[in-house]
Backbone as a ProteinNet text record, in pm:
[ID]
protein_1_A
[PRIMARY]
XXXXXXXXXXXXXXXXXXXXXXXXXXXXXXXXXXXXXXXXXXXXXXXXXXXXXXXXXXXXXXXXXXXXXXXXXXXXXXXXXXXXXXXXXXXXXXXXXXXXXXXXXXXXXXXXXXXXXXXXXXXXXXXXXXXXXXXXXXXXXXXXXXXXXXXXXXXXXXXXXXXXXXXXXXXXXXXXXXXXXXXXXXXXXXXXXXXXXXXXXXXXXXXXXXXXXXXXXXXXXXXXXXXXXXXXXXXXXXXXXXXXXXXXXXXX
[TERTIARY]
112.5	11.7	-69.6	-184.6	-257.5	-273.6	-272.9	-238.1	-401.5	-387	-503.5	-555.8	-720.9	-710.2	-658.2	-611.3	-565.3	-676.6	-804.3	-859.9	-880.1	-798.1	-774.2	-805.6	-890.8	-894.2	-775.1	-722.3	-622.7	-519.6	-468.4	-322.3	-329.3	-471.3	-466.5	-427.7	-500.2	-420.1	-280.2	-217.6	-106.6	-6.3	-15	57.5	-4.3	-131.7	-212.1	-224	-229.6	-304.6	-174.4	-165.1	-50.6	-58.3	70.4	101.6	168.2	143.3	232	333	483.3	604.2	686.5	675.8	663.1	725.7	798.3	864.6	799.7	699.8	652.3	760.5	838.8	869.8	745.8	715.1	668.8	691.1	721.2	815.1	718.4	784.9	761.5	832.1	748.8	832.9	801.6	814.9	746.3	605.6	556.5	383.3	304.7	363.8	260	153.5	198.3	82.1	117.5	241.1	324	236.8	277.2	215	52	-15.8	-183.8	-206.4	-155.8	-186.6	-186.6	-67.5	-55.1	-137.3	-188.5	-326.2	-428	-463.5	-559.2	-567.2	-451.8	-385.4	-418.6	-392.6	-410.4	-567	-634.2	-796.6	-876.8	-803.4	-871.3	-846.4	-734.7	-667.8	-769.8	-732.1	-853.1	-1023.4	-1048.1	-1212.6	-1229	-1078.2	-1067.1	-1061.7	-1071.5	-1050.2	-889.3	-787.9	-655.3	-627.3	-502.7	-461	-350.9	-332.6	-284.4	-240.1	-95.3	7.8	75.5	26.9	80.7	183.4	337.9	405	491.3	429.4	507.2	571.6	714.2	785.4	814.8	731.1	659.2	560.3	487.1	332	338.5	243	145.7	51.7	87.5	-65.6	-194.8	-204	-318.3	-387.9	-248	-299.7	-306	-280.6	-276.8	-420.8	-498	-640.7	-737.9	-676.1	-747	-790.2	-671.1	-656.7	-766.1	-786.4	-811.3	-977.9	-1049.5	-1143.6	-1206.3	-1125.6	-1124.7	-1175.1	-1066.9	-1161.6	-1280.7	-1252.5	-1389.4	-1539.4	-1496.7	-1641.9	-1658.8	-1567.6	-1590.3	-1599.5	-1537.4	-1538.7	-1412.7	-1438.9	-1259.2	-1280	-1193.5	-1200.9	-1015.6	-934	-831.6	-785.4	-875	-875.2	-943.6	-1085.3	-1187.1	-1234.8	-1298.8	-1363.7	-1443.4	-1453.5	-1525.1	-1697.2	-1833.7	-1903.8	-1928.7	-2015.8	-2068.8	-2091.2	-2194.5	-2184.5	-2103.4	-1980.2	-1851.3	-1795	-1750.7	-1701	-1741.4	-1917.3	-1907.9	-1962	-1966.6	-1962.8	-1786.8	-1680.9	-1597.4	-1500.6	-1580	-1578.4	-1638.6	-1724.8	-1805.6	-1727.8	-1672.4	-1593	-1447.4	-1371	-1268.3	-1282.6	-1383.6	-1441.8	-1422.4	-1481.2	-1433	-1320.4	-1238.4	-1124.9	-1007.6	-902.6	-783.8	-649.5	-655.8	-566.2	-522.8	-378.4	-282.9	-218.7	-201.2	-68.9	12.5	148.8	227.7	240.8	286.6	234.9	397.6	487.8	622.3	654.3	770.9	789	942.9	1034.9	1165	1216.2	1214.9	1289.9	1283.2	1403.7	1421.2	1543.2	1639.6	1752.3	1651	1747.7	1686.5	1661.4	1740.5	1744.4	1578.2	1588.2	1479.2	1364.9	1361	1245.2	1164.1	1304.7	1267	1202.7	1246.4	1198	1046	1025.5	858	771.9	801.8	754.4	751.6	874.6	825.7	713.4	699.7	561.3	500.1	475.8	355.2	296.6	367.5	312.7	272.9	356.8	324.2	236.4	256	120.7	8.6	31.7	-71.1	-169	-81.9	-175	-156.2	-37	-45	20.3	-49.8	-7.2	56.1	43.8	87.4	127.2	243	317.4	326	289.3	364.3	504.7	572.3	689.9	710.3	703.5	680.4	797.7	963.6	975.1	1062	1233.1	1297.7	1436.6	1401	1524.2	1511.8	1443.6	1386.7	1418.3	1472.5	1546.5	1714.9	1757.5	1962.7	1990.2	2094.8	2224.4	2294.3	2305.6	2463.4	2568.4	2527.2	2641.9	2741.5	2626.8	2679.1	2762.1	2881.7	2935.4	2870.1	2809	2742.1	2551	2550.6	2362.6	2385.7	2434.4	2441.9	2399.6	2559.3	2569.2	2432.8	2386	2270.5	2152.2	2119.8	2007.7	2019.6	2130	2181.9	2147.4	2211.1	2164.5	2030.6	1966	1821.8	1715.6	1724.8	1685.6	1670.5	1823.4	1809.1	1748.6	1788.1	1753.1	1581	1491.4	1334.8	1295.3	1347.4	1347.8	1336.5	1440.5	1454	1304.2	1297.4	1192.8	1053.4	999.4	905.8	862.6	996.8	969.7	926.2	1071.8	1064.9	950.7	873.5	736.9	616	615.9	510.8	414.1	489.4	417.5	451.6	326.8	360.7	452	552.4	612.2	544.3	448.5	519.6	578.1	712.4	809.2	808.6	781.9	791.7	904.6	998.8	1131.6	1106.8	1255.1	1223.4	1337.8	1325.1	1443.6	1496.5	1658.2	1767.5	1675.6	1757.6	1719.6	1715.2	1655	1651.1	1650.1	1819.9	1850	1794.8	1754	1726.7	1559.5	1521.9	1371.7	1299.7	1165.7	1033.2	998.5	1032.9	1028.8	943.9	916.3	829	967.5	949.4	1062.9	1079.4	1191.7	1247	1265	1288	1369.6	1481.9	1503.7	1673.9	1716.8	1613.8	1591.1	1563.4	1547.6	1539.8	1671.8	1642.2	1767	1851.9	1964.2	2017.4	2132	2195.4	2251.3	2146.3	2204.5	2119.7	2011.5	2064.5	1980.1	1850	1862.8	1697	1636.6	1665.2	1607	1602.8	1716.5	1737	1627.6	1599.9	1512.4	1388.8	1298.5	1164.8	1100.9	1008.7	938.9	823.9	798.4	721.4	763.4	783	823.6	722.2	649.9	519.4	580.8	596.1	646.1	457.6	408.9	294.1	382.5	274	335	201.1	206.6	86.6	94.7	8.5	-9.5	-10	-58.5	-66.1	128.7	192.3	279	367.8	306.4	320.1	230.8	118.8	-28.5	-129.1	-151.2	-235.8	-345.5	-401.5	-549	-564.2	-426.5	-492	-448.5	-545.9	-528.2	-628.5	-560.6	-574.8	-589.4	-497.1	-492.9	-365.3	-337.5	-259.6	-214.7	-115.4	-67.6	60.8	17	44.8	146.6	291.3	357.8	424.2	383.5	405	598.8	709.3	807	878.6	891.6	923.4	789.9	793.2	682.6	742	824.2	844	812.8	695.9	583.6	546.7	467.9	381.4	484.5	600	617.2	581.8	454.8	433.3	418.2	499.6	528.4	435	336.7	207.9	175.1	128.4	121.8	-54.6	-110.1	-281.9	-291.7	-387.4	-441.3	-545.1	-527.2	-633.2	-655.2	-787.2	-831.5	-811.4	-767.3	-765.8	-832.9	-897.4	-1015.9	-973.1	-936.8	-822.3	-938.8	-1084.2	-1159.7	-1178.2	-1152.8	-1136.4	-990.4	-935.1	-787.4	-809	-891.4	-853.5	-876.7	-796.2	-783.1	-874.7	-918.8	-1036.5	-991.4	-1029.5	-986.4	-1100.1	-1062.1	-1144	-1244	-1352.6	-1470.2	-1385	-1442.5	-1374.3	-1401.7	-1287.7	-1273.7	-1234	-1161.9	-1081.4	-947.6
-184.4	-84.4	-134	-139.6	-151.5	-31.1	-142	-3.5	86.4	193	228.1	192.5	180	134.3	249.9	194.7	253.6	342.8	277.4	316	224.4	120.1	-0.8	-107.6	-217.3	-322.2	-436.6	-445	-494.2	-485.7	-390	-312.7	-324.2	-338.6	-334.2	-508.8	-617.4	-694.6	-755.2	-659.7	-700.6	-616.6	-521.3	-408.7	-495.6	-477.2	-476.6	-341.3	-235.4	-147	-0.5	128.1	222.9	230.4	173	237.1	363.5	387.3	470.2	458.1	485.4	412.9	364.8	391.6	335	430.1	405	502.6	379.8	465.8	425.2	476.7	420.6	481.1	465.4	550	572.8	615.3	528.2	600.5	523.2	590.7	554.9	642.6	627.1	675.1	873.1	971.5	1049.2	1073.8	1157.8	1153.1	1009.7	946.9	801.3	830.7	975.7	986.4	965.3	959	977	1055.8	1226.1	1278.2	1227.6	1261.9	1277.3	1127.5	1019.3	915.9	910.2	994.2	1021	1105.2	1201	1272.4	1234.5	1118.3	1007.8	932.9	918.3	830.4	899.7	1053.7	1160.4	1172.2	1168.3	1211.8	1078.6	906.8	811	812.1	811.2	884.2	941.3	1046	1171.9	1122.6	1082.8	987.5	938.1	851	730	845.3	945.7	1057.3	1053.6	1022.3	1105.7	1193	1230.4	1345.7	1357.2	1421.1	1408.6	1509.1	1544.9	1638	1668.6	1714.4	1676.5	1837.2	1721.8	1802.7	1852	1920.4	1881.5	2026.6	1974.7	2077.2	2129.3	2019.9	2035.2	2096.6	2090.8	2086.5	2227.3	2321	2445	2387.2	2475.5	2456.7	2492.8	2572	2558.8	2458.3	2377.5	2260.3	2138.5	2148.4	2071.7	2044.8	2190.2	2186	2168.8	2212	2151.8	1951.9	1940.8	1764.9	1737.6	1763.2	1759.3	1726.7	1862.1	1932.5	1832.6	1771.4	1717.1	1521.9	1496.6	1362.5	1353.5	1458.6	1507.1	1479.4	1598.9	1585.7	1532.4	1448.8	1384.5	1471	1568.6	1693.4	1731	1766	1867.7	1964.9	1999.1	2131.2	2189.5	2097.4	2144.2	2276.1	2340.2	2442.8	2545.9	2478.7	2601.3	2654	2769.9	2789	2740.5	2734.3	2704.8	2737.1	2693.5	2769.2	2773.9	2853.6	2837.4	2755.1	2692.7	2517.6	2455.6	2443.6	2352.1	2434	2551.6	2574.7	2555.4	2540.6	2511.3	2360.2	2296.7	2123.3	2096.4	2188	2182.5	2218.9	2262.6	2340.8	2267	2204.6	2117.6	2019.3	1944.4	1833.9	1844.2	1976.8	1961.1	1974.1	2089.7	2123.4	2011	1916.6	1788.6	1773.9	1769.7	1672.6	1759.7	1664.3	1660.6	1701.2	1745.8	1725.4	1856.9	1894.7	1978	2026.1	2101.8	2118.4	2197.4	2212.1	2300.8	2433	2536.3	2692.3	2707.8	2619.8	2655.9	2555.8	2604.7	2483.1	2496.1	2536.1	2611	2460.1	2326.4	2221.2	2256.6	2151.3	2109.6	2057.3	2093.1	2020.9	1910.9	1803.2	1694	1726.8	1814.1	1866.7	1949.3	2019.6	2122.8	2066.4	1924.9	1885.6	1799.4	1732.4	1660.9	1732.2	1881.4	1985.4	1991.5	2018.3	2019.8	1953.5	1811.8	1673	1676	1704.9	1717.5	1799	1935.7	2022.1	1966.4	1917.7	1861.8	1778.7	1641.7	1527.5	1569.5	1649.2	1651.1	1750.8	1895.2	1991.6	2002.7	1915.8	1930.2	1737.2	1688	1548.5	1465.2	1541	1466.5	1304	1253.7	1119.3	1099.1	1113.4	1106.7	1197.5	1164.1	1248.1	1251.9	1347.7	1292.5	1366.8	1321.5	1410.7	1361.4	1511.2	1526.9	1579.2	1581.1	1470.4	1447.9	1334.5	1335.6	1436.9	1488	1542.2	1657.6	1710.6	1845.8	1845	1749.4	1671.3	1700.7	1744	1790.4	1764.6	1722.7	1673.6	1761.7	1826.8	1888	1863.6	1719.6	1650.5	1580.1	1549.3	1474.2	1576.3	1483.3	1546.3	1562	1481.9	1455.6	1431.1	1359.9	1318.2	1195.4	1070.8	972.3	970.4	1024.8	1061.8	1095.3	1197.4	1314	1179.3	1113.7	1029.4	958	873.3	787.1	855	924.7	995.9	1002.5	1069.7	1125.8	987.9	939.5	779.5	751.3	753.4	699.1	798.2	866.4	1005.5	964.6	973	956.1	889.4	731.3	625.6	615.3	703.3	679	821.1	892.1	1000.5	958.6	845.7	820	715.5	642.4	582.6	660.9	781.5	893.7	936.5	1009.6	1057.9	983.7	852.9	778.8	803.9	829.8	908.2	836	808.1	743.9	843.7	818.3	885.1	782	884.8	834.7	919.4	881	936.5	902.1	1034.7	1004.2	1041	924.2	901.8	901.8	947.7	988.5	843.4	784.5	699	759.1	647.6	701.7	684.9	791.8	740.9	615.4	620.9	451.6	455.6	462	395.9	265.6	289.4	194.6	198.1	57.5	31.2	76	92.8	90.9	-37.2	-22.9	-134	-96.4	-183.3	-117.1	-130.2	-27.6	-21	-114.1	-154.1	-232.9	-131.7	-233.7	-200.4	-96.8	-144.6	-152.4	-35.6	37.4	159.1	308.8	267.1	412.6	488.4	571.6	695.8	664.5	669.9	625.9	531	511.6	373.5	273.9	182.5	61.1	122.1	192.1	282.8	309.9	337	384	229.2	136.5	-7	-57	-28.7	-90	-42.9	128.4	179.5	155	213.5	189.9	58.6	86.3	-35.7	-137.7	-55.5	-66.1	-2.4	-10.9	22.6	-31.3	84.2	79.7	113.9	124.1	132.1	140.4	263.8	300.3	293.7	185	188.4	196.8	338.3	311.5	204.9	111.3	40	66.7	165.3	246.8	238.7	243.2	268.5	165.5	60.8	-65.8	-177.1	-90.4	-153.9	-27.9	34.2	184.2	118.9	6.8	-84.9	-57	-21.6	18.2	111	200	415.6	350.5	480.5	465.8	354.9	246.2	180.8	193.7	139.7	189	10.6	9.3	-118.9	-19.3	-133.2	-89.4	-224.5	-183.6	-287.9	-304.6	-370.8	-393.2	-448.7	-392.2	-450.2	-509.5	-405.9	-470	-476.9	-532.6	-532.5	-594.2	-495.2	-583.7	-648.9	-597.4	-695.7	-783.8	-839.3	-935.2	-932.4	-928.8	-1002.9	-1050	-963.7	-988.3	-908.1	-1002	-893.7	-913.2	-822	-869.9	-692.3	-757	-648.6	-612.2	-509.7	-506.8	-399.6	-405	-300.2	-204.2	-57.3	19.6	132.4	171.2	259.5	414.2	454.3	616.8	742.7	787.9	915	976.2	1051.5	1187	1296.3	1284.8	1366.4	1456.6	1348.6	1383.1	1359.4	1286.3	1243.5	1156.7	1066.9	957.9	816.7	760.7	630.7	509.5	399.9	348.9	191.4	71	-37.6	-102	-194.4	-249.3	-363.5	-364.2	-455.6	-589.2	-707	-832.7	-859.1	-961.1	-1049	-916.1	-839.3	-752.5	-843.9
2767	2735.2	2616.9	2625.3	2519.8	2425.5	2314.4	2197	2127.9	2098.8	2046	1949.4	1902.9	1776.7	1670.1	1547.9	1441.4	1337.9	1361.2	1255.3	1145.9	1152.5	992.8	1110.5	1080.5	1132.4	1127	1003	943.1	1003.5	1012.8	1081.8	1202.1	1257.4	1445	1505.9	1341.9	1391.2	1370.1	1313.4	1272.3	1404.9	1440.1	1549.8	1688.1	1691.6	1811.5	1848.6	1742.2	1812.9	1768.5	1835.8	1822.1	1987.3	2068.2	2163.4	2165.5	2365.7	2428.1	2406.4	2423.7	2429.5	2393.1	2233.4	2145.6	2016.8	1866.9	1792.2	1702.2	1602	1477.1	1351.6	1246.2	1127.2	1062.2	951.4	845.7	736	619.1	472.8	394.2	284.3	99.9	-2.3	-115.5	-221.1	-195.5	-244	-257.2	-306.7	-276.3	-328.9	-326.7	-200.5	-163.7	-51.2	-28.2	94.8	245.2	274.5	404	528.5	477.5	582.8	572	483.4	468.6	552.7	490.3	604	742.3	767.2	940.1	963.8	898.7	933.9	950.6	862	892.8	1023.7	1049.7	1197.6	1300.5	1295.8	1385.3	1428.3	1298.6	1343.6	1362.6	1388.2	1443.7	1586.3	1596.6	1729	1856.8	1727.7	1850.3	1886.8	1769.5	1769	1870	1924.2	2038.8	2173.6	2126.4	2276.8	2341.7	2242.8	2249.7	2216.4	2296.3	2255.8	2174.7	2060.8	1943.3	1903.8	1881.2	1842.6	1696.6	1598.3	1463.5	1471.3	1459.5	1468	1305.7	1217.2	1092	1095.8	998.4	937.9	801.1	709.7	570.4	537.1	643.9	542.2	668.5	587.7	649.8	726.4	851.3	951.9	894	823.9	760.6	679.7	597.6	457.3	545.8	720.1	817.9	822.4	861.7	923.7	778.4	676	544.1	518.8	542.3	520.3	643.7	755.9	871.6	829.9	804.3	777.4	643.9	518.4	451.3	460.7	576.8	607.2	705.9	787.5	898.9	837	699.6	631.9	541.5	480.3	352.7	275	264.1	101.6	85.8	-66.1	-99.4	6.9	95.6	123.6	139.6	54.5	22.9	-3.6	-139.2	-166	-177.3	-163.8	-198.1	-35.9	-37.3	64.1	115.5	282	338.5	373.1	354.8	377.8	500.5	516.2	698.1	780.3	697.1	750.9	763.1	685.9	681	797.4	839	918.9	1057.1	1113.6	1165.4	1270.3	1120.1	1151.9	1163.2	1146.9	1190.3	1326.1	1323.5	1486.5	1553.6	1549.5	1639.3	1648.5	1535.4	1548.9	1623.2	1591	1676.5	1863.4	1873.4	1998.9	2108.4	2098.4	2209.7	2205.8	2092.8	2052.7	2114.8	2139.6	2154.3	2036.3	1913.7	1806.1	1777.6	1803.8	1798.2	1673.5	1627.3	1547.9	1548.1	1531.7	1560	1456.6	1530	1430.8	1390.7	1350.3	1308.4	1235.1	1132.1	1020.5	995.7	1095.3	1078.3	1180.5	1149.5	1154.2	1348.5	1408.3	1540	1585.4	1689.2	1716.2	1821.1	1846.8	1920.5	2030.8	2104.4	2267.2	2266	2171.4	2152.3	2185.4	2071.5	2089.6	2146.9	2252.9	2400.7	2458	2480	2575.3	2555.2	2418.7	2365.5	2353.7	2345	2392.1	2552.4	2618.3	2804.7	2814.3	2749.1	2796.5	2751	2591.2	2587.5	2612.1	2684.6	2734.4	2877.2	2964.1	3124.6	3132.7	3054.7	3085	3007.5	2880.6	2800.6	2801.5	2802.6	2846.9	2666.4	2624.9	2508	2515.5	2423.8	2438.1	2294.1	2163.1	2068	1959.5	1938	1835.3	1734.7	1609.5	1447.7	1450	1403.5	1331.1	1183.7	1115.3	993.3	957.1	915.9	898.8	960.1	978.5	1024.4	945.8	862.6	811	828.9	906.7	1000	1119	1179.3	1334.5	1318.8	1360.8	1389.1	1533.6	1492.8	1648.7	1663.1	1727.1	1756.1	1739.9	1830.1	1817.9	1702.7	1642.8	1476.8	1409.8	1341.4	1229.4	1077.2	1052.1	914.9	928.2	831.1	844	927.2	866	913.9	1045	1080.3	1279.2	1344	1224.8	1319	1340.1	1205.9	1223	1322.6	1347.4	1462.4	1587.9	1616.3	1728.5	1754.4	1682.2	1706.2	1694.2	1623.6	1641	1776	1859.7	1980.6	2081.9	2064	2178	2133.9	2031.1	1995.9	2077.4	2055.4	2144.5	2276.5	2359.1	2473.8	2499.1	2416.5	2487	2486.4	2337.3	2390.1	2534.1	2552.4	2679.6	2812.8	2813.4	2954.2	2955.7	2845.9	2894.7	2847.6	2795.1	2765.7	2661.2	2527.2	2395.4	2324.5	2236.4	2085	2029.5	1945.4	1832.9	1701.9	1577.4	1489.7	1373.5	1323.8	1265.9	1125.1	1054	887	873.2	824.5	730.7	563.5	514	352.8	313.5	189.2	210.2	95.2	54.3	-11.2	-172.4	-213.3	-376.3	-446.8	-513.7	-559.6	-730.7	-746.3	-876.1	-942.7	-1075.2	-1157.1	-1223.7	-1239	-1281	-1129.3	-1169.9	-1070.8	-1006.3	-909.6	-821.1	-643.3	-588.2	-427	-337	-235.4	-180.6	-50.1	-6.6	96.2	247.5	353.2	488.7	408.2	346.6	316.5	253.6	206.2	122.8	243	344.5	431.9	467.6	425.7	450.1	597.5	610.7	764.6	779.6	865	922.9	956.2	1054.9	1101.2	1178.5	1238.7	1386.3	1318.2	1162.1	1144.4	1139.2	1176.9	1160.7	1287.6	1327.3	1510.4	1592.8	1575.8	1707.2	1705.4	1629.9	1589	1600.7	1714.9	1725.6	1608.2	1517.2	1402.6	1266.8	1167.9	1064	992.7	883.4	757.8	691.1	561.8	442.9	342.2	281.1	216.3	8.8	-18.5	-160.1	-254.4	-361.8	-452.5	-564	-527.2	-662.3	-788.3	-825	-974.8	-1056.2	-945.6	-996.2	-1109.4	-1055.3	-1097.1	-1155.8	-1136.3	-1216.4	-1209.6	-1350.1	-1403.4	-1374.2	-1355.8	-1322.5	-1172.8	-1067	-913.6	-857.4	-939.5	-943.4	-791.1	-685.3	-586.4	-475.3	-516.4	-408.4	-348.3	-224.3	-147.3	-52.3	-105.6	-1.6	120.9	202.9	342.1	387.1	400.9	431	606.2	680.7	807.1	829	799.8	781.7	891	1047.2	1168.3	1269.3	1338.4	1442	1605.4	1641.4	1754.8	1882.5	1930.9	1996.6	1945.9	1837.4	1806.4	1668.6	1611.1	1512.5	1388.1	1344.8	1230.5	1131.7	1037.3	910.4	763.2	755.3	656.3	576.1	476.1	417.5	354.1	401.9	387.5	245.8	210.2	115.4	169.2	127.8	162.7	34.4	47.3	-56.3	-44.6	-116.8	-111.4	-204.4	-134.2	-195.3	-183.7	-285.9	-349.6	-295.7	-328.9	-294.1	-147.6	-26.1	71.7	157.4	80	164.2	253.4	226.3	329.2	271.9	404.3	349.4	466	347.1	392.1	400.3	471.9	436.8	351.9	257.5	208	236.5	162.2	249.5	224	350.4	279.7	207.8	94.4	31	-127.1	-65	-130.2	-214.3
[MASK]
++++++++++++++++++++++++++++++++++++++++++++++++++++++++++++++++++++++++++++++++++++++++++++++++++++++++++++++++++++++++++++++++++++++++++++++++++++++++++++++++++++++++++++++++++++++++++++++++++++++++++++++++++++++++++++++++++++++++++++++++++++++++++++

């Protein structure tokens, strides 16, 4: 399957693209921009005329259609009101589009949310998924977290194959004792399984954190890639103003 473009030129050649079929991880530290990036992901997506499911259990459907509304038009519209116009150059923009979000934030057992992925891929024509996050995902079966992640890992896996949907999956990783450092594979919350399943693993790290000289930049680390194999890491810019993230012109 050819993959969609991403939106980042960079990243499309490093993936070849976001397939069908496919289980994206997505982590970082806290406040690196996890979900808002996948929102970004969501509304290049839809541009390309997919159909696009943002399934979160963090964030408000509303601060959903804010972020949304926010890179659409290039304005804060985080918090303040909307005027007339904004509302309905927003309306216009979703009107064609394909991009979903879910009206519940009360987490998911895995069975549950095969079931909701089957309706929404076969009656609704969705092709791609966010899940926001995985620690909002439960097994039954599992005795502990470990177990549950393991499980649900695989069960993800095998579902985006059965109905032919991107998953991509924001993971939180383990705490990270010590100095400030960018985080590793090795740092995601889980057994192996959170490394084994996922066909792609990004890891989003702010530079600032480690150099006050690159307030808003945003490195983007490609860690597994298992089609094409390559593991590279791009830079992209981020406008707090509108929430989105931009790649930089060459010779960045």
């Amino acid at each position: 399957d050819i993959g969609t473009p991403s939106g980042w030129e960079h990243l499309d050649y490093i993936l070849g693209g976001i397939r069908k079929g496919e289980v994206i991880v997505v982590t970082a530290e806290t406040g690196c921009g996890k979900t808002t990036w996948c929102v970004n992901l969501s509304v290049n997506l839809a541009n390309k005329g997919k159909k696009v499911w943002i399934n979160s259990y963090e964030m408000n459907p509303k601060t959903i259609h804010r972020k949304i509304a926010s890179i659409v038009l290039d304005k804060n519209l985080k918090i303040r009101a909307f005027t007339e116009k904004e509302k309905q150059e927003y309306k216009d923009w979703c009107h064609p589009r394909h991009l979903h979000i879910n009206q519940g934030n009360d987490g998911s057992d895995i069975e549950t949310l095969r079931a909701d992925i089957e309706i929404a891929s076969l009656a609704y024509g969705i092709e791609y998924v966010i899940i926001d996050h995985l620690d909002y995902i439960q097994s039954s079966k599992a005795k502990n977290v470990t177990e549950s992640i393991d499980d649900c890992m695989r069960k993800l896996h095998s579902i985006a194959m059965e109905y032919n949907v991107g998953i991509i999956l924001v993971a939180h990783i383990k705490q990270v004792q010590g100095a400030i450092r960018a985080i590793t594979l090795n740092d995601l919350k889980g057994s192996a399984s959170i490394k084994q399943y996922p066909d792609a693993i990004i890891i989003l790290h702010r530079m600032d954190v480690l150099d006050m000289s690159q307030k808003n930049k945003i490195q983007l680390s490609v860690v597994k890639n298992r089609l094409l194999g390559k593991q590279f890491t791009i830079n992209l810019n981020y406008n707090p103003v509108s929430d989105s993230f931009t790649q930089p012109p060459k010779g960045y």
